[in-house]
C-alpha positions in Angstrom: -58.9 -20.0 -11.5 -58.2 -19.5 -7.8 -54.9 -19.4 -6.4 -55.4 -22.2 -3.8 -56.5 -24.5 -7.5 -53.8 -22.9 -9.6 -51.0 -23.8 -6.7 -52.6 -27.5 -5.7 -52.5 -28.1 -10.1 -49.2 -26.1 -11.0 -48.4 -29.1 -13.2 -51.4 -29.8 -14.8 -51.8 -26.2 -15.3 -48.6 -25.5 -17.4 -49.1 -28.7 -19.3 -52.2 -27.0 -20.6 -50.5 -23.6 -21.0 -47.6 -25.5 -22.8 -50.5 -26.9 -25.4 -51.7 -23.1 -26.2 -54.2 -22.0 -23.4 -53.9 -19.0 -21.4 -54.8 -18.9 -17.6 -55.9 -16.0 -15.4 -55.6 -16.5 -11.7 -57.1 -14.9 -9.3 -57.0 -14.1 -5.5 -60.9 -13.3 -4.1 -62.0 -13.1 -7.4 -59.5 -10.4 -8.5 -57.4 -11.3 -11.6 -53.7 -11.4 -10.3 -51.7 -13.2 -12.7 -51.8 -14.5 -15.9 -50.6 -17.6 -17.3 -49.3 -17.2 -21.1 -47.4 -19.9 -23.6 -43.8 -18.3 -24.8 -44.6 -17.4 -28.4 -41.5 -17.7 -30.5 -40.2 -14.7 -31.3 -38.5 -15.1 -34.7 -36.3 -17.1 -36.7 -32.0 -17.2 -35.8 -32.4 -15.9 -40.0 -34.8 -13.1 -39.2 -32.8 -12.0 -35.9 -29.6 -12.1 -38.0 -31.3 -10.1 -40.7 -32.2 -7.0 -38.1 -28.5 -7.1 -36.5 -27.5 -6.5 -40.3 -30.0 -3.4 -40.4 -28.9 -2.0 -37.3 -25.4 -1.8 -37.6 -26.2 -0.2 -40.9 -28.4 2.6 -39.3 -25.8 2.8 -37.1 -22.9 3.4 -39.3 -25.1 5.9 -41.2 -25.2 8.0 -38.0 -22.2 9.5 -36.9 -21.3 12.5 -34.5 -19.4 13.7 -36.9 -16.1 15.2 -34.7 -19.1 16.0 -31.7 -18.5 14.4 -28.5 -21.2 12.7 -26.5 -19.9 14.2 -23.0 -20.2 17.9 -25.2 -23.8 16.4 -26.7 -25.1 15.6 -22.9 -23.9 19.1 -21.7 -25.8 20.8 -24.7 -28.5 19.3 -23.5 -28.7 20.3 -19.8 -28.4 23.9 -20.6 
């Protein structure tokens, strides 16, 4: 779809984007943009469930008595 089209139907256009269809828009027949429906990205049970995992990886890695400022110097040698 044109850009001209795409900005004279903006409303019709996320109403169909809203139902599931994806848009490309182009400008002189050169994709430009692309119109995409926000996918859910998980369940508040599943997000909870990877916070859970992370702060367990997290609290399985420890500097043990090594500094981060010592860590970052190592590292620019």
């Amino acid at each position: 779809m044109g850009a001209y089209d795409a900005k004279t139907h903006f409303s019709e256009l996320l109403e169909r984007v809203a139902a599931g269809e994806e848009l490309t828009i182009t400008r002189n027949g050169t994709p430009v943009a692309r119109m995409v429906p926000i996918r859910a990205t998980g369940s508040p049970e599943s997000r909870k469930k990877a916070i859970v995992a992370m702060r367990q990886l997290a609290s399985r890695n420890q500097l043990a008595g090594l500094r981060v400022k010592d860590l970052i110097a190592e590292g620019r040698k």
